[in-house]
PAZAPA-4460 file (N, C-alpha, C; in steps of 0.05 Angstrom, whole numbers, plus 32768, in hexadecimal, padded with zeros to 4 digits):
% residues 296
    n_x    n_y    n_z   ca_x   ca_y   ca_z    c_x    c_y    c_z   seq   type   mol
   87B2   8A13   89AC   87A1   8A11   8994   8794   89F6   8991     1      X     A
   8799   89E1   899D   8792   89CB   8999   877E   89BE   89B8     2      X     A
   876C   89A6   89AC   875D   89A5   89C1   8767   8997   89DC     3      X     A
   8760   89A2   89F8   8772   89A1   8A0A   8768   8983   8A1C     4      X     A
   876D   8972   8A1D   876A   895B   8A28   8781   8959   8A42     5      X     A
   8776   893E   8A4E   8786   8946   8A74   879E   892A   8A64     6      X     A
   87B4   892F   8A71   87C7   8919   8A70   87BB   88F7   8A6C     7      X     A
   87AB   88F9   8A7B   879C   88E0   8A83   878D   88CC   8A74     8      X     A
   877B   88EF   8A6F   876A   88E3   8A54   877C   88DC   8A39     9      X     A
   8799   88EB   8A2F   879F   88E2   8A1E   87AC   88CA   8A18    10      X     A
   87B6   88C3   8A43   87C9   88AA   8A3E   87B0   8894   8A3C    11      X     A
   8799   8897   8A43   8781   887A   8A35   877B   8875   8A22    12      X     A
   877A   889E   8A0F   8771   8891   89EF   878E   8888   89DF    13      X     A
   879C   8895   89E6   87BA   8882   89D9   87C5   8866   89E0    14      X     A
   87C2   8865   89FD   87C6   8844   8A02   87CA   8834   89E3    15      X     A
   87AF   8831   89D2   87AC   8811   89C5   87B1   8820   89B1    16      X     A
   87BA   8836   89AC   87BA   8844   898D   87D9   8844   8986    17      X     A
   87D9   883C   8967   87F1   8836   895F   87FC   884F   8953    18      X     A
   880E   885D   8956   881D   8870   8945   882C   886C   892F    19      X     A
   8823   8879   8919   8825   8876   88FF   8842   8883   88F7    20      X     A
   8837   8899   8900   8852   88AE   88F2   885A   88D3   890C    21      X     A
   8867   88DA   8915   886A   88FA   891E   886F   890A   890D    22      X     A
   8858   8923   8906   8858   892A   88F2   885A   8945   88F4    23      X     A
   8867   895F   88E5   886C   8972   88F1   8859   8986   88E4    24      X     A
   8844   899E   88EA   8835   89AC   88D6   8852   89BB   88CA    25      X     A
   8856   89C4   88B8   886D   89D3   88AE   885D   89EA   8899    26      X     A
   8849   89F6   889D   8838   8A02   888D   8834   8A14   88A7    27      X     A
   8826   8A0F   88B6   8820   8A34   88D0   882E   8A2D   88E4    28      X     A
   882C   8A15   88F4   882A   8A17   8911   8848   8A09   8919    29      X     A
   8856   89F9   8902   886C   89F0   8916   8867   89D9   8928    30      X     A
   8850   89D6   8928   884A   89C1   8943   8849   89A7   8935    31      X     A
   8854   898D   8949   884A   8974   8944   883C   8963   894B    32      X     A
   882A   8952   893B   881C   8948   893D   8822   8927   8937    33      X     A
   880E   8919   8943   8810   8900   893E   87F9   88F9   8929    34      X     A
   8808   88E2   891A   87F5   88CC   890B   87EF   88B8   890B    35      X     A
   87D3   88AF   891A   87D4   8893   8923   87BC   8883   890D    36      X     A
   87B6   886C   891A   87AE   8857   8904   878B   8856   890B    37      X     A
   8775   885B   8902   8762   885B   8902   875D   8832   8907    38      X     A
   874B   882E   891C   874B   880D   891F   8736   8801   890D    39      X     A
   871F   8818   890F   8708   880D   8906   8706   880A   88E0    40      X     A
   8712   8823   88D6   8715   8828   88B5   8730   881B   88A9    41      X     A
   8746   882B   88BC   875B   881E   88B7   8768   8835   889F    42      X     A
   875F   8851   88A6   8776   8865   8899   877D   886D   88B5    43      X     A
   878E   888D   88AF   879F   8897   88C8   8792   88AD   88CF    44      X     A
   8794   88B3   88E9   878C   88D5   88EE   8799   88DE   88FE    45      X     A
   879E   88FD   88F5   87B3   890C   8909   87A3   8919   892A    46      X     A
   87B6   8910   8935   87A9   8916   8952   87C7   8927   8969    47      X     A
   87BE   892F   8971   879B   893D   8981   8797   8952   8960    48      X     A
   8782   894E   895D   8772   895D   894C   8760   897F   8950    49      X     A
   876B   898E   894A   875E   89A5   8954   8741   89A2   894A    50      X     A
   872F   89B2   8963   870F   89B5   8963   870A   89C7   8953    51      X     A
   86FC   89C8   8946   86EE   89D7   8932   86E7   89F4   8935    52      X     A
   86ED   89F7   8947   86EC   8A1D   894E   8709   8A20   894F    53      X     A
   8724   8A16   8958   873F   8A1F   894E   874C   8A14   8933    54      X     A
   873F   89FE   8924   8746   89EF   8908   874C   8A03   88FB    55      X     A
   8740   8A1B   88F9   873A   8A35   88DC   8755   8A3C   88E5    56      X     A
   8766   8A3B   88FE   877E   8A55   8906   8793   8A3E   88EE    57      X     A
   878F   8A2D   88EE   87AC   8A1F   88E7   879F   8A24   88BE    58      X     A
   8793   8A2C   88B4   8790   8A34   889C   87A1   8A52   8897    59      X     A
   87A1   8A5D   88AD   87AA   8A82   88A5   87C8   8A83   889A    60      X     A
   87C4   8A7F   8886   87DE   8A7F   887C   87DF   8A8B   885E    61      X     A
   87FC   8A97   8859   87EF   8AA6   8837   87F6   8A8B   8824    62      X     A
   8808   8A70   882F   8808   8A63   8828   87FB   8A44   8819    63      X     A
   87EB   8A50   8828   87C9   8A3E   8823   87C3   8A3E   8807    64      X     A
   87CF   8A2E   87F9   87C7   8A2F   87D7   87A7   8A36   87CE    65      X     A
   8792   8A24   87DA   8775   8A28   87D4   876D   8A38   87D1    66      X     A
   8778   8A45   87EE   8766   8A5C   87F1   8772   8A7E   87E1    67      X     A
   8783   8A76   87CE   878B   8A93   87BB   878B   8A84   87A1    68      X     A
   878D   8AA1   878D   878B   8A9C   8774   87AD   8AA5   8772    69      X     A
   87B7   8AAD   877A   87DC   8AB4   8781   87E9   8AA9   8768    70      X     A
   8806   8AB6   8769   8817   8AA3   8753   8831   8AAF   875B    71      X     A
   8833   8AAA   8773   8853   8AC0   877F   8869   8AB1   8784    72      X     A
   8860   8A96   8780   8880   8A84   877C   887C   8A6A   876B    73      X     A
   888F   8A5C   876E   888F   8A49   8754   8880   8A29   875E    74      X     A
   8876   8A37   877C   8863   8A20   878C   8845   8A21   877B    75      X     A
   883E   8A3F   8778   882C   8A44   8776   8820   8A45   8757    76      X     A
   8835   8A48   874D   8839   8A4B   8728   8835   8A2E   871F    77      X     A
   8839   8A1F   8731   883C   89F9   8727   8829   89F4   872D    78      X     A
   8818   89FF   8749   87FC   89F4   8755   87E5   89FB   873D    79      X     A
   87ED   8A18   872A   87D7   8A1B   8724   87DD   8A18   8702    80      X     A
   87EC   8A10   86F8   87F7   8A05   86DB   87E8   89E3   86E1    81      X     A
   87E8   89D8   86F9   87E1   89BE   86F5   87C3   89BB   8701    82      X     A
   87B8   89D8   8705   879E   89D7   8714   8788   89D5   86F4    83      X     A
   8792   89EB   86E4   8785   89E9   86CE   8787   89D2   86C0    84      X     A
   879F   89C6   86B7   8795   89A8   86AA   8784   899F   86C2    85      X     A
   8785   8994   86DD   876E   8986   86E0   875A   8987   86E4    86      X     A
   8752   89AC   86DA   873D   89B9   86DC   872E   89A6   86C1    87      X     A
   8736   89A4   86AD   872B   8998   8694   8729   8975   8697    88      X     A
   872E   8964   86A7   8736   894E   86B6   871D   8948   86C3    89      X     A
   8720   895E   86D7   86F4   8956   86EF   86F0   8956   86DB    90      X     A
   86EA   8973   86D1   86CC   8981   86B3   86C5   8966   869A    91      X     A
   86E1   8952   869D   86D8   893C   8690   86CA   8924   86A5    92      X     A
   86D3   8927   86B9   86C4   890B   86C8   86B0   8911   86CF    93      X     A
   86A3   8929   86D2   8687   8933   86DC   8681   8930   86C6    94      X     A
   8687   8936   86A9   8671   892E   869C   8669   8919   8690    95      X     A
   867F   8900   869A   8681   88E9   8691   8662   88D9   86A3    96      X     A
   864F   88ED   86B3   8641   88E0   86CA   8624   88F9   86BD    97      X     A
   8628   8904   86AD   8616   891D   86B2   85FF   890D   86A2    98      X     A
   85E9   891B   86A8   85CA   8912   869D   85BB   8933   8698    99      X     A
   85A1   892B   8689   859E   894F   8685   859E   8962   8696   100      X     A
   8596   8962   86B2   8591   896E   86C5   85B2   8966   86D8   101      X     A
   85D0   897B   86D5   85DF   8975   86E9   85E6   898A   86FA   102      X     A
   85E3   897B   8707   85E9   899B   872A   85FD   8984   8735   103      X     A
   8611   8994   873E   862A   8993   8741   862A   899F   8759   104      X     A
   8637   899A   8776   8638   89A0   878A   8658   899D   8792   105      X     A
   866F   89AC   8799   868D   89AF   8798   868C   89BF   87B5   106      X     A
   869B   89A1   87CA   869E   89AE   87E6   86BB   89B3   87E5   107      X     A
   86B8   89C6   87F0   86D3   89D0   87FD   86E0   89D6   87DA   108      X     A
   86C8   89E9   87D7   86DA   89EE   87BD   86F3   8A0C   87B4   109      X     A
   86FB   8A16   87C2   870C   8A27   87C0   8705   8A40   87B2   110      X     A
   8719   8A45   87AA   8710   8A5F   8794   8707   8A5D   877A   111      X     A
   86EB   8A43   877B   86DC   8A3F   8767   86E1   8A3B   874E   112      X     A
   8704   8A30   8745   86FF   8A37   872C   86F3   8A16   8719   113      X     A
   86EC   89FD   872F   86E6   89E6   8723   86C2   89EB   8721   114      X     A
   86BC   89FF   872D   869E   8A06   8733   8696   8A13   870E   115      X     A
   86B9   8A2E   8710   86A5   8A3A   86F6   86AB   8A2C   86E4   116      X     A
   86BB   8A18   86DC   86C1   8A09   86C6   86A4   89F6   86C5   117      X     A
   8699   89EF   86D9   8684   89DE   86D2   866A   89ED   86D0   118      X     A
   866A   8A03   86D8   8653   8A1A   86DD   8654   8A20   86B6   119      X     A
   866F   8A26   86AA   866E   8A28   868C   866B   8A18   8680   120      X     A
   865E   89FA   868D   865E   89E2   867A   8642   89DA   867F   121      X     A
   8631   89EF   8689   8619   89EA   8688   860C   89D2   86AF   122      X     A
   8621   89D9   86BB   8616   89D3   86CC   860E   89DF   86DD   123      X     A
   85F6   89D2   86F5   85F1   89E4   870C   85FF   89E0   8723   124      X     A
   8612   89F9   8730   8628   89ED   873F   861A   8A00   8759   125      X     A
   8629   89F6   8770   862A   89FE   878A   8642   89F3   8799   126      X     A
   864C   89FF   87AB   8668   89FA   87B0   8662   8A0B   87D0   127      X     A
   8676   89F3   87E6   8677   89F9   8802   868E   8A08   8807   128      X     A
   8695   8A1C   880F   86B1   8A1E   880E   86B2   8A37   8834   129      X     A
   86C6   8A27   8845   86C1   8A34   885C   86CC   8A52   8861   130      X     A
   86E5   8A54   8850   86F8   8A6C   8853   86EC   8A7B   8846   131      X     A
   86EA   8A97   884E   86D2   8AA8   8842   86E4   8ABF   882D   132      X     A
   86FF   8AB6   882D   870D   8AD3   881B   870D   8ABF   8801   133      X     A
   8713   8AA5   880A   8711   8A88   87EB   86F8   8A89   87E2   134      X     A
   86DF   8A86   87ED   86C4   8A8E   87EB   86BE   8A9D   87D8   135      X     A
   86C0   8AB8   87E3   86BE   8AD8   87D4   86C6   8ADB   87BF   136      X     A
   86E4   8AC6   87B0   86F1   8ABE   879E   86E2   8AB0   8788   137      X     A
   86CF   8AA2   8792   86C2   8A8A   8780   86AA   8A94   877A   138      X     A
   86A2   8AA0   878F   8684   8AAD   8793   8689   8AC4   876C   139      X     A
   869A   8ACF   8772   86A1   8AE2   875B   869F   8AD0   8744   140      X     A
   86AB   8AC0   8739   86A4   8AB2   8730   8695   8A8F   8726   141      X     A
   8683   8A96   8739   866C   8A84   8732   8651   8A8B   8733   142      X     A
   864F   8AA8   8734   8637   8AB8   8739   862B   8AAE   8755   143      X     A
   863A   8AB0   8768   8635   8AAC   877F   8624   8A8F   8786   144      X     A
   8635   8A79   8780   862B   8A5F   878B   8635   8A56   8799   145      X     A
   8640   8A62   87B4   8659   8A59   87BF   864C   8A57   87D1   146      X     A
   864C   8A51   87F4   8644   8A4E   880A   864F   8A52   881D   147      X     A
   8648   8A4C   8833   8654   8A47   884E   8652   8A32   885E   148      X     A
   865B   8A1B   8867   8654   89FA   8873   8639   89FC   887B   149      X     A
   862D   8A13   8882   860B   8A13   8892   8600   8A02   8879   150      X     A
   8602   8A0E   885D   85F1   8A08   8846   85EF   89F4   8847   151      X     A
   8603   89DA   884D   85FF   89BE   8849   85E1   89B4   8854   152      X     A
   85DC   89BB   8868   85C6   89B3   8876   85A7   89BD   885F   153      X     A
   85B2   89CF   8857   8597   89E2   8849   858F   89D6   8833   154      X     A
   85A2   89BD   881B   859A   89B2   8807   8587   8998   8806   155      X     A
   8574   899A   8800   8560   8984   8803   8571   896D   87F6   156      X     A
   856C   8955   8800   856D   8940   8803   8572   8932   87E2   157      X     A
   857F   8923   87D8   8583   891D   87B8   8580   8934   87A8   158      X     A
   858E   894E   87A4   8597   8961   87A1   85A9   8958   8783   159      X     A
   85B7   894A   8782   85D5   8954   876F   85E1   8936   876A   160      X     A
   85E2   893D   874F   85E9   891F   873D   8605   891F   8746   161      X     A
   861B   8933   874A   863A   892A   874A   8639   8940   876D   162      X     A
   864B   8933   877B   865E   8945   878D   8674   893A   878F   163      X     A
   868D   8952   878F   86A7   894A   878F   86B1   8966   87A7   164      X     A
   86C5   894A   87AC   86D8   8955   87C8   86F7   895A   87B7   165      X     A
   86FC   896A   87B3   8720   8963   87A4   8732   896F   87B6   166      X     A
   8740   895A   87CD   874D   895A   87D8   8743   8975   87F2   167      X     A
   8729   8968   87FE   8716   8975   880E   871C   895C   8828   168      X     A
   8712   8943   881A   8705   8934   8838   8710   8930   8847   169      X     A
   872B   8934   8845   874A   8930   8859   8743   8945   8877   170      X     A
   8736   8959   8862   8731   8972   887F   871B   8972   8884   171      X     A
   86FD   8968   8889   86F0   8965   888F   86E8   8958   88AD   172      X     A
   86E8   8969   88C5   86DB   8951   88DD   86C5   894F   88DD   173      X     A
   86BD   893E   88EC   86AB   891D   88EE   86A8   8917   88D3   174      X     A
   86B5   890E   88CF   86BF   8900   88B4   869F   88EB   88AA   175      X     A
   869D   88D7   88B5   867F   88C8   88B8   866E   88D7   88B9   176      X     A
   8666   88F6   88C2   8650   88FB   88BA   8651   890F   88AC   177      X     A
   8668   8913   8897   866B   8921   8886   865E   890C   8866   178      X     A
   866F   88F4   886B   865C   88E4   884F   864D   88E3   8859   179      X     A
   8636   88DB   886F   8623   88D8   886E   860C   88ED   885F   180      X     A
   8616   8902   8865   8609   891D   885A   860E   8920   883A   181      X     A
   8620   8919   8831   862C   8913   881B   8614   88FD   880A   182      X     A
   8619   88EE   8819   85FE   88D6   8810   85E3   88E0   880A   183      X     A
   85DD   88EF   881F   85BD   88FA   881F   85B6   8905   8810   184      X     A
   85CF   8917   8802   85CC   8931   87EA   85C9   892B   87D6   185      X     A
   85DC   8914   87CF   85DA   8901   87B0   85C5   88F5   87A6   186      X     A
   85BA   88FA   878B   859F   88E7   8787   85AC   88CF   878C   187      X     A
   8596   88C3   878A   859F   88A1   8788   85AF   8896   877B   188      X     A
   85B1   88A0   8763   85C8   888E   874F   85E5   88A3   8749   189      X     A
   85E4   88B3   8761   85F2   88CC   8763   8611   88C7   8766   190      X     A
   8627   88D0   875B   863C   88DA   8760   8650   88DC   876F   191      X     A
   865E   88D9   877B   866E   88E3   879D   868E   88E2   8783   192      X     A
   8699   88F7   8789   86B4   88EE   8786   86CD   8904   8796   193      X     A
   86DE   88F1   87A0   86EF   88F9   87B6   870F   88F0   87A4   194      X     A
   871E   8908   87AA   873B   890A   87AE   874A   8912   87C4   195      X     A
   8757   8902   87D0   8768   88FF   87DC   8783   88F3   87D9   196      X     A
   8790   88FE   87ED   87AA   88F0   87F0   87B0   88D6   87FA   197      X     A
   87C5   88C5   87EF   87C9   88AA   87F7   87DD   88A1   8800   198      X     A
   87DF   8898   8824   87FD   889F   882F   8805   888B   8828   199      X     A
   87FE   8877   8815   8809   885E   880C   881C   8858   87F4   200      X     A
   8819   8871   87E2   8825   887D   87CF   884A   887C   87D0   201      X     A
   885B   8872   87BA   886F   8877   87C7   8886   888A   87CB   202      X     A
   8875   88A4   87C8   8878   88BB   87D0   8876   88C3   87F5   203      X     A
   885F   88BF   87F4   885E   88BD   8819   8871   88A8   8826   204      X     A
   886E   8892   8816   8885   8884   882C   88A5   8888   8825   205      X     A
   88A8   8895   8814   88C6   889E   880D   88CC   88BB   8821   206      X     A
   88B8   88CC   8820   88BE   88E9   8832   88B5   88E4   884A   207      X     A
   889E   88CB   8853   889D   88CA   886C   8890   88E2   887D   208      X     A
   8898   88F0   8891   8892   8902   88A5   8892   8922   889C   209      X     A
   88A2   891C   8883   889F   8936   8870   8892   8932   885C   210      X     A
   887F   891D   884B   886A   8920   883A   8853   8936   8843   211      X     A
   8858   8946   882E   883F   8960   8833   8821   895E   882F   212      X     A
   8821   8940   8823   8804   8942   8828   87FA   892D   8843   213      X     A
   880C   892C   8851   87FE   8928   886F   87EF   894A   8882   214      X     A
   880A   8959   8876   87F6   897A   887D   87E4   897E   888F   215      X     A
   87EB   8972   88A9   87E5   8973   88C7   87E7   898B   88CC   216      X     A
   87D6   898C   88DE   87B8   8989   88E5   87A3   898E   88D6   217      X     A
   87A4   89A3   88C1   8793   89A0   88AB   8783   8988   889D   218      X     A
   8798   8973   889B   878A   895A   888D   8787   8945   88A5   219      X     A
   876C   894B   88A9   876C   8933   88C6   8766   891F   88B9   220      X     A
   876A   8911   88A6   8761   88ED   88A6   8774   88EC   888E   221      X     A
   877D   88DF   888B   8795   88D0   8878   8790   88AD   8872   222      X     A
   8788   88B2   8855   877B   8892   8845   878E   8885   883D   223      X     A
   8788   886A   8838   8790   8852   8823   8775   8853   8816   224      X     A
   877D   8846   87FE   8763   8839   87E8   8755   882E   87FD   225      X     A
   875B   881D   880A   8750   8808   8817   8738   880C   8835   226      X     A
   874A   881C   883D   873F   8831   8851   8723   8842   8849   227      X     A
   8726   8850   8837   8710   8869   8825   8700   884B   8820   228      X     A
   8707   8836   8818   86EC   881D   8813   86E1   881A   8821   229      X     A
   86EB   8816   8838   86E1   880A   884D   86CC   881E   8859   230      X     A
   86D1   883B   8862   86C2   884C   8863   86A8   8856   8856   231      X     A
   86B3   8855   883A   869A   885D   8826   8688   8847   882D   232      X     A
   868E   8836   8828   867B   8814   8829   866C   8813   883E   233      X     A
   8677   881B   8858   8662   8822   8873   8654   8839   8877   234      X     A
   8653   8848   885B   8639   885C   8856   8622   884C   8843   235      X     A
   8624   883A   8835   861A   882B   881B   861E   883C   8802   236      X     A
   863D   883F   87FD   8644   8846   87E9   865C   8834   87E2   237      X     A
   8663   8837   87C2   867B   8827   87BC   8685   8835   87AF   238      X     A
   86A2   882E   87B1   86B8   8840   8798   86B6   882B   8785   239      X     A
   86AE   8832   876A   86AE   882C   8753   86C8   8827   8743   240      X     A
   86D3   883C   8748   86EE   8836   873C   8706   8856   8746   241      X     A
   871F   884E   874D   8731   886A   8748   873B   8873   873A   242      X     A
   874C   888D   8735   8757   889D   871E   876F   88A8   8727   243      X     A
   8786   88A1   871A   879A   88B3   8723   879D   88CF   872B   244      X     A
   87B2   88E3   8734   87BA   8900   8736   87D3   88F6   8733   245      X     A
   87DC   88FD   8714   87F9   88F3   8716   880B   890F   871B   246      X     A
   8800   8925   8717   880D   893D   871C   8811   8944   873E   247      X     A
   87FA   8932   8748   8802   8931   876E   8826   892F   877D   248      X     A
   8828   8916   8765   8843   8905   8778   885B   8921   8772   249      X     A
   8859   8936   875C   8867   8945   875F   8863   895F   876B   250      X     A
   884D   8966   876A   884D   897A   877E   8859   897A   8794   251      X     A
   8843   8963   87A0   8846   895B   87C2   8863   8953   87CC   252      X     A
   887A   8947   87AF   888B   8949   87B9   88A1   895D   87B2   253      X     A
   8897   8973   87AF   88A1   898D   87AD   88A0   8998   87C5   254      X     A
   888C   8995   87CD   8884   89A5   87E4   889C   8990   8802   255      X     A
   889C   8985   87F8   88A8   896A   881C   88BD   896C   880C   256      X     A
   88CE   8974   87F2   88E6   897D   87F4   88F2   899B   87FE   257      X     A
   88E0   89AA   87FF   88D7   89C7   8817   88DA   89BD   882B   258      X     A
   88C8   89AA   8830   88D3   89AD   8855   88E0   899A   885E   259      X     A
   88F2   898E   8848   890A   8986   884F   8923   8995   8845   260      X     A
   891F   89AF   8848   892E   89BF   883B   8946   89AB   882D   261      X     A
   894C   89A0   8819   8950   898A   880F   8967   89A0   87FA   262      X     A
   897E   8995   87FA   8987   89AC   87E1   898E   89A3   87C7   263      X     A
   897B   898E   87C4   897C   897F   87A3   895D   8984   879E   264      X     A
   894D   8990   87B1   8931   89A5   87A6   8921   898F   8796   265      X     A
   8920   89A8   8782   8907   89A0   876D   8914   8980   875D   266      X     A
   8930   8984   8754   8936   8962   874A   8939   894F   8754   267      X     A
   892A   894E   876E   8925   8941   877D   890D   8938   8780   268      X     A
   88FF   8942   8787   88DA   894D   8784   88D3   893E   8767   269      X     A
   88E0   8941   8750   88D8   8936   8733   88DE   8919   8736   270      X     A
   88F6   890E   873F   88FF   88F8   8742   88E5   88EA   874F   271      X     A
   88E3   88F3   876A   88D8   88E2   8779   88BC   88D8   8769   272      X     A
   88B8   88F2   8762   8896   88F6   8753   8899   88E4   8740   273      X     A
   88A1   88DF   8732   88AC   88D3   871B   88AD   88B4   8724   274      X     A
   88B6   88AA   8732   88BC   889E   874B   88A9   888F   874D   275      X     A
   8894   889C   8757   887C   889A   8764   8864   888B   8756   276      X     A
   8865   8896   873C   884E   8894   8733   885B   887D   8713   277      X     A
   886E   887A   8715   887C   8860   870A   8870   8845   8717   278      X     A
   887D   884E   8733   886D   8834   8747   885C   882F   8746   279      X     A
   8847   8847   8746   8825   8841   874B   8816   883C   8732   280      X     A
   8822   8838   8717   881C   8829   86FE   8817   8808   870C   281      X     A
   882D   8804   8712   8820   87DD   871D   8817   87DB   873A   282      X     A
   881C   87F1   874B   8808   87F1   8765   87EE   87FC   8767   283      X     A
   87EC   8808   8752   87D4   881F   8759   87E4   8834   8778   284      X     A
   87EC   883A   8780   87EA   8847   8799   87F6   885D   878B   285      X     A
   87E7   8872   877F   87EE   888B   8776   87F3   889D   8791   286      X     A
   880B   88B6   878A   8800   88C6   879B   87EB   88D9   87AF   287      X     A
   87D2   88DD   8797   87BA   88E6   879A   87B1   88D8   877F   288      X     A
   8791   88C6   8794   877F   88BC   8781   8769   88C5   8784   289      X     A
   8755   88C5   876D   8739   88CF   8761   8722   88BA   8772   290      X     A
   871E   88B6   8782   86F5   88A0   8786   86E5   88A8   877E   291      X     A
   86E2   889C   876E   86BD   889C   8756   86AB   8888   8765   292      X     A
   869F   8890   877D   868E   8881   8792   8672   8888   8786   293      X     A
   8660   8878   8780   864A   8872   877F   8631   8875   878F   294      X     A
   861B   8871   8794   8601   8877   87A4   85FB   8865   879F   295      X     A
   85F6   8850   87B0   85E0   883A   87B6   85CF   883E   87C7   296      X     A
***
């Protein structure tokens, strides 16, 4: 399933590359993967990285939160009790940016429901979304503004006052010429805002090789604040400022108390969370943070 390189070639690109973490997918495949240290940005990425014609196999799962509207266990009952509060959370930060004319562009937006909340608030939305049964989902409700990755290419150029990635850009390859495209779409005084996960959090460094939002191979690039700066800034954009997800540090450690089949569970998962976002009051290093990146 993954892309096939000769012994050779892998012992040259590993040579000078530092290993971060061995990380196990525990979601389809079972398989492990490595996490090494990006030299030039200075976040991590999971490697060997599957090519983009087998990436879709490691999504087939009924477990794939995004891609269902489901509520068949108490994974799924929590994902979507804390989806709606932060459904009302964007619908405030988008409009904290809106001007009379807002079109709203939502990649990798799932089963649409941050599309129709802003589609009922008077905006003009469009949303990328690759999985076509998540699609069909959103499509239903957003009177069909949904797409397929081709569309990106199809939007003229300064297009859309806000685009938001919410916990998108992790899976995204060629990462660099994904903002770039990102850039081109935005008017000038336009919008970008990204959530992601933060392996700096001290949730990730407490679960380590079982934090679930490393979610290898799926999430090929893994940030610091510092890292996502450094990046944005070599498009000519800046993060303005971040925003917590304080409901992240418990999920995510719900889930890495699952695959540490752990048998203090969920009061464990609250602790840590709890934990977590105690710390990140005087660190900032939340479990998942908000970037309100700017257009220069």
């Amino acid at each position: 399933m993954l892309i096939l390189i000769s012994k050779e070639q892998e012992f040259v690109f590993m040579k000078n590359k530092k290993i971060y973490l061995k990380v196990k997918d525990y979601s389809v495949s079972g398989e492990e993967f490595q996490i090494i240290e990006n030299e030039t940005y200075g976040f991590l990425e999971t490697y060997p990285q599957p090519n983009e014609e087998r990436l879709p196999e490691y999504y087939k799962t009924e477990d794939y939160i995004s891609h269902t509207d489901s509520k068949r266990n108490l994974f799924e009952k929590v994902y979507h009790l804390v989806r709606d509060i932060s459904l009302k959370r964007k619908l405030k930060l988008i409009n904290s940016f809106s001007s009379n004319k807002k079109h709203l562009l939502d990649i990798g937006c799932g089963t649409g429901d941050f599309l129709q909340v802003a589609q009922q608030n008077n905006w003009t939305v469009y949303g990328i979304e690759p999985n076509r049964h998540a699609r069909d989902i959103a499509n239903k409700k957003t009177n069909h503004a949904v797409f397929e990755i081709e569309q990106l290419s199809k939007f003229e150029p300064n297009s859309f006052d806000v685009i938001t990635l919410w916990h998108v850009l992790e899976h995204l390859p060629n990462l660099e010429n994904q903002l770039s495209i990102f850039k081109q779409l935005l008017k000038p005084n336009g919008t970008l805002i990204i959530a992601v996960p933060n392996y700096k959090s001290y949730d990730a460094l407490y679960y380590k090789s079982f934090w679930a939002a490393f979610d290898v191979p799926r999430h090929l690039w893994h940030f610091s604040q510092e890292s996502l700066s450094r990046i944005i800034s070599s498009k000519k954009m800046k993060v303005k400022k971040t925003l917590p997800m304080i409901f992240d540090a418990y999920y995510v450690s719900m889930l890495s108390e699952k695959y540490k089949k752990s048998s203090l569970g969920i009061i464990n998962a609250f602790r840590v969370g709890w934990l977590s976002n105690l710390k990140a009051k005087r660190s900032g290093e939340y479990s998942s943070l908000i970037y309100v990146i700017k257009n220069s």
